[in-house]
C-alpha positions as CSV (number, residue, x, y, z in Angstrom):
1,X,-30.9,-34.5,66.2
2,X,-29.3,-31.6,67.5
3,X,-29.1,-28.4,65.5
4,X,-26.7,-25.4,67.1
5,X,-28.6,-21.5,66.8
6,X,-26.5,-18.4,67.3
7,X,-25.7,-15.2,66.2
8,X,-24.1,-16.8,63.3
9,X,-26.0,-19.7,62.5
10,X,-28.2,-20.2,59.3
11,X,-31.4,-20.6,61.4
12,X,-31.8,-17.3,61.4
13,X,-32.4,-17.2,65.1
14,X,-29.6,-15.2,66.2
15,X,-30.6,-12.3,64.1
16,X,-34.0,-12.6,65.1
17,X,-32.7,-12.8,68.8
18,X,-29.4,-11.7,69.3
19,X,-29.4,-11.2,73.2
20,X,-30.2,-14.9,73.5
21,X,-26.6,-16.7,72.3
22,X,-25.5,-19.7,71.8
23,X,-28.4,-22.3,72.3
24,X,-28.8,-25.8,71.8
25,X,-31.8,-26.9,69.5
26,X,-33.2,-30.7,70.6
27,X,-36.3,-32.1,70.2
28,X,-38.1,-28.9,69.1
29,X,-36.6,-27.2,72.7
30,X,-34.4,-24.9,72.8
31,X,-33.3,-23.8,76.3
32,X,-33.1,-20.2,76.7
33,X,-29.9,-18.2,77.8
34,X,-30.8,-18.0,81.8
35,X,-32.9,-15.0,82.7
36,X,-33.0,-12.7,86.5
37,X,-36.3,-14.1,87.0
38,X,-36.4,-17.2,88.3
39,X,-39.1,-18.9,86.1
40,X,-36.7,-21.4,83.8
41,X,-37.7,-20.3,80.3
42,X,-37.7,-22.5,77.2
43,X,-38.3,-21.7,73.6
44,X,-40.5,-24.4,71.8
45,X,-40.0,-24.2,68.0
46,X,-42.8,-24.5,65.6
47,X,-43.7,-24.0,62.2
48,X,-43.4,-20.1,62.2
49,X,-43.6,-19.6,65.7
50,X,-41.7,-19.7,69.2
51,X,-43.8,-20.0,72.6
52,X,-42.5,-19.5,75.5
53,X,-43.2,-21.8,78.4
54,X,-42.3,-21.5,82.3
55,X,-41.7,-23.9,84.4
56,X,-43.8,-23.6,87.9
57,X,-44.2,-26.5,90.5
58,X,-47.5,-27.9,88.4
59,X,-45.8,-28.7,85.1
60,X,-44.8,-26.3,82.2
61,X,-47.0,-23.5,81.3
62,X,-47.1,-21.6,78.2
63,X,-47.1,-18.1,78.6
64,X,-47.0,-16.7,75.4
65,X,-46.7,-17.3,71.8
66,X,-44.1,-15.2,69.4
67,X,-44.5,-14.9,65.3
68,X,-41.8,-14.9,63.8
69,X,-43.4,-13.3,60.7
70,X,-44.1,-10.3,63.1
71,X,-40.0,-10.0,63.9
72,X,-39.3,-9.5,60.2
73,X,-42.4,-7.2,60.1
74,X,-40.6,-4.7,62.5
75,X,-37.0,-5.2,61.3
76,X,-35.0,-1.7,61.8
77,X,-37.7,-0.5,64.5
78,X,-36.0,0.8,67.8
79,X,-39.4,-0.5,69.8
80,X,-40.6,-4.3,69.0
81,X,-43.6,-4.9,70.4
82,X,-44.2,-9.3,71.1
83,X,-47.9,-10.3,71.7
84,X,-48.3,-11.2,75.4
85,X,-51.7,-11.8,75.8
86,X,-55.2,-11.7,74.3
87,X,-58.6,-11.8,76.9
88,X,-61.6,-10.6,77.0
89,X,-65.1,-12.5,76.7
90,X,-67.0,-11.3,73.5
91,X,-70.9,-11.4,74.3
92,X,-73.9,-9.0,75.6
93,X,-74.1,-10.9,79.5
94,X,-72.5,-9.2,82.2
95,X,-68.5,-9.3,82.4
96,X,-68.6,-10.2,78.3
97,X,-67.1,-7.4,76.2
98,X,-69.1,-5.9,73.1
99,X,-67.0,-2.7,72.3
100,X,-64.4,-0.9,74.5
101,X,-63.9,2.3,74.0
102,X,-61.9,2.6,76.7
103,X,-58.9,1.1,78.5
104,X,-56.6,2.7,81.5
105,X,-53.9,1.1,83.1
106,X,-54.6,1.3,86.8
107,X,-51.7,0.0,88.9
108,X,-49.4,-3.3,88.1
109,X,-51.1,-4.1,85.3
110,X,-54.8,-4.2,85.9
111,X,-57.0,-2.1,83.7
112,X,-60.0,-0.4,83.5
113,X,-62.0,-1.0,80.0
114,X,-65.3,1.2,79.4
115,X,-67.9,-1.2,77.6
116,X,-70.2,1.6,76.1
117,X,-72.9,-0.9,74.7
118,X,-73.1,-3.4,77.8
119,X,-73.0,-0.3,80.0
120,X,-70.2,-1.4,81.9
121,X,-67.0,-0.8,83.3
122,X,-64.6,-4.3,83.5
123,X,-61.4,-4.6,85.6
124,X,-58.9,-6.6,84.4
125,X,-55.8,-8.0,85.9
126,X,-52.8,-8.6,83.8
127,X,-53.1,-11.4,83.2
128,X,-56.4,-11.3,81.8
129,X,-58.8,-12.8,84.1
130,X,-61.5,-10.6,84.9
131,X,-61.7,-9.7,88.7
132,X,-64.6,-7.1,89.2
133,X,-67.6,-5.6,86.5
134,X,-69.5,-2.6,87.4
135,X,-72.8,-2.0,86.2
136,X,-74.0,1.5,85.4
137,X,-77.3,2.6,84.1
138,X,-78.3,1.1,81.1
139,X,-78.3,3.1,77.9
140,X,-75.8,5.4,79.5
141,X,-72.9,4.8,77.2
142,X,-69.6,4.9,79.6
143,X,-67.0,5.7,77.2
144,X,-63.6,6.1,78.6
145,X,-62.9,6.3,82.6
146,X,-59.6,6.9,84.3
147,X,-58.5,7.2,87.6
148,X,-58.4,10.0,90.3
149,X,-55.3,10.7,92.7
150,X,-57.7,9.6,95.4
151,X,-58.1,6.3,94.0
152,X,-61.2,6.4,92.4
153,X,-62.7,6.4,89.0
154,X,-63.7,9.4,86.6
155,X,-66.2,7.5,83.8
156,X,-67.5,10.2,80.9
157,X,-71.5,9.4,80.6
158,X,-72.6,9.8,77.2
159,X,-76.0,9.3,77.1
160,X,-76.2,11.3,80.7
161,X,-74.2,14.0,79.2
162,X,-71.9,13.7,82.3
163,X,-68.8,13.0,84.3
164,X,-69.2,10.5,87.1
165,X,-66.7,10.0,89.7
166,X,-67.2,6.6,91.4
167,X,-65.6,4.5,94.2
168,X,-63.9,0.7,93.0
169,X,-67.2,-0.4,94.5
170,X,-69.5,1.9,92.3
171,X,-70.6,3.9,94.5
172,X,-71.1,7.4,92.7
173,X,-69.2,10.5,95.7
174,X,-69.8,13.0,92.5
175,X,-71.4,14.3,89.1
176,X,-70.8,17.1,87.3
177,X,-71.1,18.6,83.9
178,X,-75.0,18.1,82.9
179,X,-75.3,21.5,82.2
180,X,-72.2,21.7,80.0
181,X,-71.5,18.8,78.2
182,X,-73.6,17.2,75.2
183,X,-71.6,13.6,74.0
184,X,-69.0,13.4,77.0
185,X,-65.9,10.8,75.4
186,X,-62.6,10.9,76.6
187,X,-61.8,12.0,80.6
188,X,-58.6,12.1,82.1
189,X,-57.1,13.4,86.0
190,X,-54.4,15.6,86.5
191,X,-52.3,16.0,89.4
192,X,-54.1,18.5,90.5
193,X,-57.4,16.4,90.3
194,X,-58.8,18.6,87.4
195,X,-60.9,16.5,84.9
196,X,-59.8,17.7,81.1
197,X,-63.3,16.1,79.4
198,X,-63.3,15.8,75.5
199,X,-66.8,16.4,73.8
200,X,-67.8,14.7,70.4
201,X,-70.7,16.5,69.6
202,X,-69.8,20.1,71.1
203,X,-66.4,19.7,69.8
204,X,-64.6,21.5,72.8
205,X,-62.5,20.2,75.6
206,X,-63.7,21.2,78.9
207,X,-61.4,21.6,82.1
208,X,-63.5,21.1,85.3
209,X,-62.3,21.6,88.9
210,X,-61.8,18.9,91.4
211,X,-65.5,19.9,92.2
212,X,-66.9,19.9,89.0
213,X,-67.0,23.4,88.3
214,X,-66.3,24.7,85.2
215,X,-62.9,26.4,84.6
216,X,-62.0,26.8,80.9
217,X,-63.5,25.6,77.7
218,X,-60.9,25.0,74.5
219,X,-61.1,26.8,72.1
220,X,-63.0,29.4,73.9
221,X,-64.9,31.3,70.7
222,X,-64.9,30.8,67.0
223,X,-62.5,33.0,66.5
224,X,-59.7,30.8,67.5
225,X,-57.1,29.7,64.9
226,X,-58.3,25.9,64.9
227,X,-60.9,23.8,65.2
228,X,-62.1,20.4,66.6
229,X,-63.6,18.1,64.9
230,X,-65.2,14.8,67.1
231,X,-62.2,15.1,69.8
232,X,-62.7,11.5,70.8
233,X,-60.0,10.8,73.2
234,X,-58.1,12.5,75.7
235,X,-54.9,11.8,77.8
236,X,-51.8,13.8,79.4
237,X,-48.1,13.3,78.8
238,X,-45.7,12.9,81.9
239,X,-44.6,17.0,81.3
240,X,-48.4,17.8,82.0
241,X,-49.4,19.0,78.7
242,X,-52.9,17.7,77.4
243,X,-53.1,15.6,74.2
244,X,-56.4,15.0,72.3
245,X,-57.3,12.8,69.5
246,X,-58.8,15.3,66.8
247,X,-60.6,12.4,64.5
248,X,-62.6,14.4,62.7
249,X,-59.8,16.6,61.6
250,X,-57.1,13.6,61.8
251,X,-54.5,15.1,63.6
252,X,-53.2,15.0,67.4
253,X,-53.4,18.1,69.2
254,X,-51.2,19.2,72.4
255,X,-52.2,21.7,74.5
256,X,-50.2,22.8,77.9
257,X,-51.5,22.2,81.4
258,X,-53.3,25.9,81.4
259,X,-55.3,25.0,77.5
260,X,-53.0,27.1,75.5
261,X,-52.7,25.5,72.0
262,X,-49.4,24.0,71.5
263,X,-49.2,22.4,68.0
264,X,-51.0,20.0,66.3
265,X,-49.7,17.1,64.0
266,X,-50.7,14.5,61.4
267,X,-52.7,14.3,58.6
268,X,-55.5,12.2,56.7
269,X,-53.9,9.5,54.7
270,X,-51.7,6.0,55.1
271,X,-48.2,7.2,54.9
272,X,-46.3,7.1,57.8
273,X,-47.2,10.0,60.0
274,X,-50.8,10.0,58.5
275,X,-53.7,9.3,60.5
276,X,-57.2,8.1,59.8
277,X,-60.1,9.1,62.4
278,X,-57.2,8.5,65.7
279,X,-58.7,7.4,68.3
280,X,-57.4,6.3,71.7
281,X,-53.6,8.3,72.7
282,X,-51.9,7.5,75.7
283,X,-48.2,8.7,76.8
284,X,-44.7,6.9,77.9
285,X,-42.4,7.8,80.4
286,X,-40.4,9.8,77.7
287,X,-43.8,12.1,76.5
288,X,-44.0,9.7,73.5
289,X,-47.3,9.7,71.6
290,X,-49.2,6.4,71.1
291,X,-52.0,6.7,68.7
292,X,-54.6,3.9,67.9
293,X,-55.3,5.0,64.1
294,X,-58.7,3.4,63.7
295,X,-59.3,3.1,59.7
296,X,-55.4,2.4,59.2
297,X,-55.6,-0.7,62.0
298,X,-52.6,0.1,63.6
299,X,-50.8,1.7,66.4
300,X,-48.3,4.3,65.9
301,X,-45.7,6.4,68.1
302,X,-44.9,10.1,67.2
303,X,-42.4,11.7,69.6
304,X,-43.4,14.8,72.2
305,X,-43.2,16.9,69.0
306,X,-45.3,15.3,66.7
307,X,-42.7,13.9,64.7
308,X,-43.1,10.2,63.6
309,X,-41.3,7.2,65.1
310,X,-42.9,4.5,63.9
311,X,-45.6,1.8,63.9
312,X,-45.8,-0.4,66.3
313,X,-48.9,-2.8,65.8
314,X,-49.8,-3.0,62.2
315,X,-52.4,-4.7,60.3
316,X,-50.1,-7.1,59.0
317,X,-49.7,-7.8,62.9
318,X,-53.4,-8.9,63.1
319,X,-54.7,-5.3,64.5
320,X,-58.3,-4.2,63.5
321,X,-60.0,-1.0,64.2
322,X,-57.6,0.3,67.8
323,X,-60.1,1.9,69.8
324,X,-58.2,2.6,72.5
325,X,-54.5,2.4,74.6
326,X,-53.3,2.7,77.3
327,X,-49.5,1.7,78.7
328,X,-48.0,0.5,82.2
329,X,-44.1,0.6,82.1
330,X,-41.5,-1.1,84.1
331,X,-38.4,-2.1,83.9
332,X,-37.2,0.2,81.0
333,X,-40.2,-1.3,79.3
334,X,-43.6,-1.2,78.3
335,X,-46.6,-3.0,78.4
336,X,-49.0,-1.6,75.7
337,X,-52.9,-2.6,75.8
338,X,-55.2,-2.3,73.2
339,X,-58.8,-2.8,72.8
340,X,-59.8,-3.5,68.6
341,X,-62.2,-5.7,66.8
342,X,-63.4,-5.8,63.2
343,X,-66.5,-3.7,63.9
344,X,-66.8,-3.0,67.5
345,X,-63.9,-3.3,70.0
346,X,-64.6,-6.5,71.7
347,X,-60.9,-8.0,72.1
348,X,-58.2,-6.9,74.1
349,X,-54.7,-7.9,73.3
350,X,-51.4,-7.2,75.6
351,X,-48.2,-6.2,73.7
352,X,-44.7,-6.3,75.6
353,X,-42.7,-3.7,74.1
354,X,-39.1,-3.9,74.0
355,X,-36.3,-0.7,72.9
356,X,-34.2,-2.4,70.9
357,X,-31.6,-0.4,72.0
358,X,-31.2,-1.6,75.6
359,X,-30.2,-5.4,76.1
360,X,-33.5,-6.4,77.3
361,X,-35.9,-8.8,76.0
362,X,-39.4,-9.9,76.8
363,X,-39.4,-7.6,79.3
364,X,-36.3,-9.3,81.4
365,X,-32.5,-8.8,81.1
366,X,-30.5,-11.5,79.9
367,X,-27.2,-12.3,82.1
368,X,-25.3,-14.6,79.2
């Protein structure tokens, strides 16, 4: 039996997926409007879902599976974001996952995750197969790391009350920061290799040179106008100003490139906009803020000035407790990872994420 899907159709298809046309609906496969890559894609339908399967030389593979519940979730949203992956090996051994606190996108979509319990930093390629695990010292709580302009790896110590900047091999060139820092969490690099380090016990943001020296601490004295509470995570936008994840005082803070408070934005509750204990914040192209909002298990997006966008993983969606993001884009879209689990963070899940307002889907344009 063939069944025609388009834009018009009562299938509901064409609404769901208007760049993909007229299609042809036979024996549960429906061909796919042709792509610029030049995998052949085909849609296999389902119950409530649509997976997508490439063709390679072995056979078909399937890549990816699509909910169709999770399109009507983010009707009206500019971004949809369409699960591409989930890895990661729960357990205690090495290269098993217990709780990332961390995840940074390195280059062409291998990551970095921070596992704080197995002491351990795992690199991922996109795809999800594990390729490397560094050990550090046991007990010493790596929480987030991130990379340097020279190519190596910044990892906040906890338990050492440090910074440790390490080769891909592990091999420590530098540490700094014993005699400043208490609960080391979030680390990030600047162009100007300048490690902005987030403290969760001091509550202060330090700014170290590219030697480890001390060169500001934010805010300076108690007399400033605000005041951090658990600053957990730490990241800069493409404009070079700093964001931190305030979780204590559930807000986002933005700071410029010299410390100077910008603004600050959110508040505790559920509404949109609201934030409960944020967590991880990472940055697109277009200084857009992506917030994992821990006790609201979901993932939101507030513009460069704090104003509210919308969600973009939700609950309903699956998410649990976001610890962290991070994002890789490409080809006018994004690639959002997220680390999450019901207690501890010991999943990792890929999200493509589409703007709705291009004529791109799944991260390729269509040519119908």
């Amino acid at each position: 039996m063939t069944e025609d899907i388009d834009s018009e159709g009562d299938s509901g298809y064409g609404e769901l997926f208007p760049n993909l046309g007229h299609m042809k609906h036979k024996d549960s496969i429906v061909s796919c409007a042709s792509f610029e890559r030049e995998d052949f894609l085909r849609l296999l339908k389902k119950e409530d879902t649509i997976s997508i399967i490439s063709r390679e030389e072995q056979g078909l593979r399937k890549v990816r599976t699509i909910s169709l519940l999770d399109e009507y979730e983010q009707a009206g949203n500019r971004y949809k974001a369409y699960l591409y992956n989930r890895f990661g090996n729960t357990g205690s051994e090495q290269g098993q996952l217990r709780n990332g606190t961390g995840i940074y996108h390195i280059y062409n979509g291998t990551v970095i995750v921070t596992d704080v319990l197995n002491s351990s930093l795992l690199i991922y390629t996109g795809s999800g197969r594990l390729v490397k695990c560094i050990q550090v010292s046991k007990r010493s709580e790596p929480w987030t790391a991130a990379a340097t302009p020279s190519g190596a790896f910044a990892v906040a110590l906890s338990r050492e009350r440090c910074v440790s900047v390490m080769s891909c091999a592990g091999i420590e060139k530098l540490r700094f920061g014993e005699d400043v820092l208490e609960y080391p969490s979030g680390v990030i690099v600047d162009r100007r290799n300048r490690y902005i380090v987030s403290d969760i016990k001091q509550n202060k943001i330090h700014i170290f040179s590219d030697k480890g020296k001390l060169i500001r601490t934010i805010p300076e004295d108690d007399e400033s106008s605000f005041s951090l509470k658990s600053p957990r995570h730490v990241t800069l936008s493409h404009s070079g100003n700093i964001v931190v994840s305030d979780s204590g005082n559930h807000c986002i803070r933005l700071f410029d490139r010299h410390g100077d408070h910008i603004k600050s934005f959110g508040k505790y509750g559920s509404n949109d906009g609201e934030l409960k204990f944020p967590h991880g914040v990472c940055t697109d192209h277009e200084d857009n803020i992506i917030v994992a909002d821990y006790y609201n298990n979901r993932v939101s997006m507030f513009s460069s000035d704090g104003k509210f966008v919308q969600h973009i993983v939700t609950a309903h969606m699956g998410m649990k407790r976001p610890q962290a993001v991070t994002i890789r884009f490409f080809q006018n879209n994004y690639m959002l990872f997220i680390t999450y689990g019901d207690t501890k963070a010991n999943k990792i899940v890929a999200y493509r994420i589409v703007d709705s307002e291009n004529e791109h889907i799944f991260g390729m344009t269509a040519s119908v």
